[in-house]
C-alpha positions in Angstrom: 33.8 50.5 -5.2 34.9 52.6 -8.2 35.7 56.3 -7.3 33.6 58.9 -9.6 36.9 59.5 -11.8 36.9 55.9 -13.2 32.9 55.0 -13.8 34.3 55.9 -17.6 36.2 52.6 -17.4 33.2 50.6 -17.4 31.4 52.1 -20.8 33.4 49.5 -22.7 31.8 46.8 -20.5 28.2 48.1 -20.7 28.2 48.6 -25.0 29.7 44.6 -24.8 26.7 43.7 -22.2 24.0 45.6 -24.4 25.7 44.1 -27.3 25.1 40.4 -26.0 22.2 41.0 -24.8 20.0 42.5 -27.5 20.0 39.8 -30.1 17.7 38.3 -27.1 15.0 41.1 -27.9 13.9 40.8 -31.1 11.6 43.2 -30.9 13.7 45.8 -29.8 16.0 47.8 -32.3 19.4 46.8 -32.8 22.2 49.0 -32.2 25.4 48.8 -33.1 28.3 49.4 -30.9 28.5 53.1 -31.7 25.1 53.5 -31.2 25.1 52.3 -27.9 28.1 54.0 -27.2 26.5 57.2 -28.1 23.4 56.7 -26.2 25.3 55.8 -22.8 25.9 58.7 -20.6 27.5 56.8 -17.2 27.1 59.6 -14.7 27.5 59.0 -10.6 24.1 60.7 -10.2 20.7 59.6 -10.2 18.3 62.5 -10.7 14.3 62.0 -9.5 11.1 64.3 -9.5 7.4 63.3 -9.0 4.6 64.5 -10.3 1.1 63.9 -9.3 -1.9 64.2 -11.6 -5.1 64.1 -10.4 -8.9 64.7 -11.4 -11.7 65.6 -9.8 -15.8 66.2 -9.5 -18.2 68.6 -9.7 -17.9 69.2 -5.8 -13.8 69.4 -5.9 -13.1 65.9 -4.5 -10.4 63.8 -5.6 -12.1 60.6 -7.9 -8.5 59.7 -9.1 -5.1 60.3 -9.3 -2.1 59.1 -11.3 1.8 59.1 -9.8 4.7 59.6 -12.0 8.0 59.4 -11.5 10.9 60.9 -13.5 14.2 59.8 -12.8 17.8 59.8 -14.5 19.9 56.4 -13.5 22.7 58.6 -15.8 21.7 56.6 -19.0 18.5 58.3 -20.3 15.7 60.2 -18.6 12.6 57.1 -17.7 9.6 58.1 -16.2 7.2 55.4 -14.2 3.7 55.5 -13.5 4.1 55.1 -9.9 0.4 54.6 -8.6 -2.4 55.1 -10.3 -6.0 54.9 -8.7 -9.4 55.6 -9.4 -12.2 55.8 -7.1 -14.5 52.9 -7.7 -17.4 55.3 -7.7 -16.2 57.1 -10.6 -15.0 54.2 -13.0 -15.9 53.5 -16.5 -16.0 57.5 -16.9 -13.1 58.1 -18.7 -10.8 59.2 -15.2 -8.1 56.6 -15.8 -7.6 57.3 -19.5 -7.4 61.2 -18.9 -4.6 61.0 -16.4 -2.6 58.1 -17.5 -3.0 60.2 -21.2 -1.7 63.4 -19.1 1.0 61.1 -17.7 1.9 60.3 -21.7 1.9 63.6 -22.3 4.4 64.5 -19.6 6.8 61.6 -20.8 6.7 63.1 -24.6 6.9 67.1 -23.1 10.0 66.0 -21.3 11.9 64.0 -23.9 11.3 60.4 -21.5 13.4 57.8 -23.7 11.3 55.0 -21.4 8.1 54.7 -19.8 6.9 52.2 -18.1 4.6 50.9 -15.4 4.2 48.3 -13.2 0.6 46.0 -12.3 -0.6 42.7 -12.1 -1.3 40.0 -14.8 -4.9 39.4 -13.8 -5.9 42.9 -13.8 -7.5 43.1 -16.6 -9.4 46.7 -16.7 -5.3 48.2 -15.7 -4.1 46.1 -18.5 -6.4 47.6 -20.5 -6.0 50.7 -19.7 -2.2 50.6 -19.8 -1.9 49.2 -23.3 -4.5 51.6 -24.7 -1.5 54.3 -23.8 1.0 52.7 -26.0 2.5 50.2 -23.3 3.6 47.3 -24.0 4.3 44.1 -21.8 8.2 43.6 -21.9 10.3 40.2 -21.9 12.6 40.8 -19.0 13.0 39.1 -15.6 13.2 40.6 -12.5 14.2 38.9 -9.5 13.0 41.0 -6.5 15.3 40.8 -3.1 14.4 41.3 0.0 15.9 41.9 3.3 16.9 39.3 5.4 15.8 37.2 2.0 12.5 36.8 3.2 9.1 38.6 2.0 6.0 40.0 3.1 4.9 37.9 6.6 8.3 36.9 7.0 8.3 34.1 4.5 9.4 34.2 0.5 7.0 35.3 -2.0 5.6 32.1 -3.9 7.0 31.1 -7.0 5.0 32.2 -9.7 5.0 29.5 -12.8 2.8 31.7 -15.6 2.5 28.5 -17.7 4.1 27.8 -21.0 3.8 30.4 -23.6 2.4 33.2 -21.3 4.3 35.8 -19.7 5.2 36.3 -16.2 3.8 38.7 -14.3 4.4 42.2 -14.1 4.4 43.0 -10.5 6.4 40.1 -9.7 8.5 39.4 -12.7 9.0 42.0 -15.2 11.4 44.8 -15.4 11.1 47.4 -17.7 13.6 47.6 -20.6 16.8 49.6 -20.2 17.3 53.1 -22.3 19.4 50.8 -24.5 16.6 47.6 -24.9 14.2 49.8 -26.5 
């Protein structure tokens, strides 16, 4: 394990990896090597806060809630909507939108340089939702592990082929872009 004194050694290696590994996003912005340099801050902390939004009725009740997650990996402040739920007696009224907006809001107040959130490919009223905010679906993998290599019920997680041309989905297969991808 590197000590704390020599994570600078391995800037060089991260501008090469973003570097070879950009021309694979299109529709990301290409940096050059300075750029990335400059936008790289390798630190040997990782820096959270959460942040819970939430709305609710005439009476005071809860009908919804949205939470967000700020964290610094050391490369850029990212923000995640954690959870976000409605109460299915109080859909279709605008709730979602307001908080996920607030969410937005949060990410912009704070200088977040990504967002992103996580949900399945079938939901279709979250997808909805989501995109009307400004996200995006992304074109990264992710390969989930999990202890003892097995998942929930103590068996692997199904493969999940999304079919030529469509993209895999989000909960199981997505990853949200790096600082650097955007």
């Amino acid at each position: 394990m590197l000590a704390e004194s020599e994570l600078r050694l391995i800037k060089p290696l991260l501008v090469e990896l973003q570097l070879h590994e950009q021309p694979h996003y299109a529709d990301h912005p290409q940096l050059s090597p300075g750029q990335i340099d400059e936008a790289l801050d390798v630190r040997p902390t990782f820096e959270g806060e959460n942040v819970v939004f939430a709305c609710r009725d005439g009476q005071g009740d809860l009908t919804g809630f949205c939470w967000v997650v700020l964290f610094d990996p050391g490369t850029g402040l990212e923000g995640e909507l954690a959870e976000v739920y409605v109460a299915e007696a109080h859909r279709g009224r605008g709730v979602g939108e307001a908080l996920v907006r607030r969410a937005v809001e949060l990410f912009e107040q704070r200088g977040v340089t990504l967002g992103y959130v996580w949900t399945r490919a079938d939901n279709e009223p979250a997808l909805r939702l989501y995109r009307g905010a400004g996200f995006e679906p992304t074109q990264q993998l992710v390969l989930t592990w999990y202890p003892g290599g097995v998942g929930a019920g103590g068996r692997r997680p199904p493969a999940q082929d999304p079919g030529p041309g469509a993209e895999a989905p989000p909960a199981s297969g997505q990853r949200p872009p790096t600082k650097l991808d955007r």
